[in-house]
C-alpha positions in Angstrom: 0.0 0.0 0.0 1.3 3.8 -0.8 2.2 5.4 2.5 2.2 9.2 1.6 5.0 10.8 3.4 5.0 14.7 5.3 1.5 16.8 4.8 0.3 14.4 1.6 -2.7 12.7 1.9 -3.8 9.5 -0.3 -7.7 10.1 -1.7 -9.6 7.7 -3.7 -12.1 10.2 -5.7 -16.1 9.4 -5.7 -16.9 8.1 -9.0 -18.3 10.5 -11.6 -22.4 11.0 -12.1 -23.0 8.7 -14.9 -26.9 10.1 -15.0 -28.3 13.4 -15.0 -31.2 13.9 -12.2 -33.6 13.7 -15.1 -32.7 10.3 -16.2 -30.5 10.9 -19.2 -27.1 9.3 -19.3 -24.0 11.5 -19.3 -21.1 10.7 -22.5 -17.9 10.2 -20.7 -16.1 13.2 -22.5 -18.9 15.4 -21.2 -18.4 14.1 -17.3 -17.4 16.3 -14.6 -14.2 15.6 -12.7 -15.0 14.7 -9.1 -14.0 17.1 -6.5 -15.0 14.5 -3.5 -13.1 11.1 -1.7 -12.5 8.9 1.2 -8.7 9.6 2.6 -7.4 6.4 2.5 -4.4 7.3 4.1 -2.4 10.4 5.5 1.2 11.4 6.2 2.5 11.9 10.0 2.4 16.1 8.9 5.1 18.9 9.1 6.3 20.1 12.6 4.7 23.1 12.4 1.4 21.9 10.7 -0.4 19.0 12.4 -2.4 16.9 10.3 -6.3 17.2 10.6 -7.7 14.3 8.0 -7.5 10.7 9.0 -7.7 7.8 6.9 -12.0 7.5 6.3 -12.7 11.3 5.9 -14.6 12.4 3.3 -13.5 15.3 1.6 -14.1 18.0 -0.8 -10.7 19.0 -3.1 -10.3 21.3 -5.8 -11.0 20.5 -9.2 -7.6 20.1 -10.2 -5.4 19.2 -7.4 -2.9 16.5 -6.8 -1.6 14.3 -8.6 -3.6 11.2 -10.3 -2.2 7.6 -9.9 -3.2 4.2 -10.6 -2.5 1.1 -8.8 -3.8 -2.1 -9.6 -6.6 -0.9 -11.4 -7.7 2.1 -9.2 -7.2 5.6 -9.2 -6.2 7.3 -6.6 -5.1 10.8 -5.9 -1.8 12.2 -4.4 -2.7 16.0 -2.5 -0.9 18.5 0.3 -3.5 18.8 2.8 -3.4 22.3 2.5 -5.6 21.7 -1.1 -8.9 20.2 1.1 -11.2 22.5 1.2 -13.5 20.5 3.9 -14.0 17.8 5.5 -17.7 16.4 5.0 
């Protein structure tokens, strides 16, 4: 398993709506990137900035932070903690 090291935290993003409210079915170069995850995991922090996510958070993330990974099939997301917005 990736152990994310300092003030990183690992995220595995909610999947993308595959279906409007309305019932119609959204193309896949039309979805939206998701902006929301469980922390899987989190680093031990900086000295002078404690960590505040835990592994099992849920958490809202800008739409174009980290960095994307895969491994073994799933996507994950590397982040600083500093780009969570909240924690839901």
């Amino acid at each position: 398993m990736i152990k994310p090291l300092q003030d990183r935290v690992l995220v595995e993003p909610k999947e993308a709506e595959t279906k409007t409210a309305s019932g119609l079915y959204i193309p896949d170069s039309a979805k939206e990137k998701p902006q929301s995850g469980t922390v899987i995991a989190a680093g031990p922090g900086k000295k002078d900035e404690p960590m505040e996510v835990k592994a099992g958070d849920q958490v809202l993330y800008g739409k174009y932070s980290g960095v994307e990974i895969t491994v073994e099939g799933k996507k994950y997301i590397i982040m600083k903690q500093s780009d969570i917005l909240a924690i839901l």
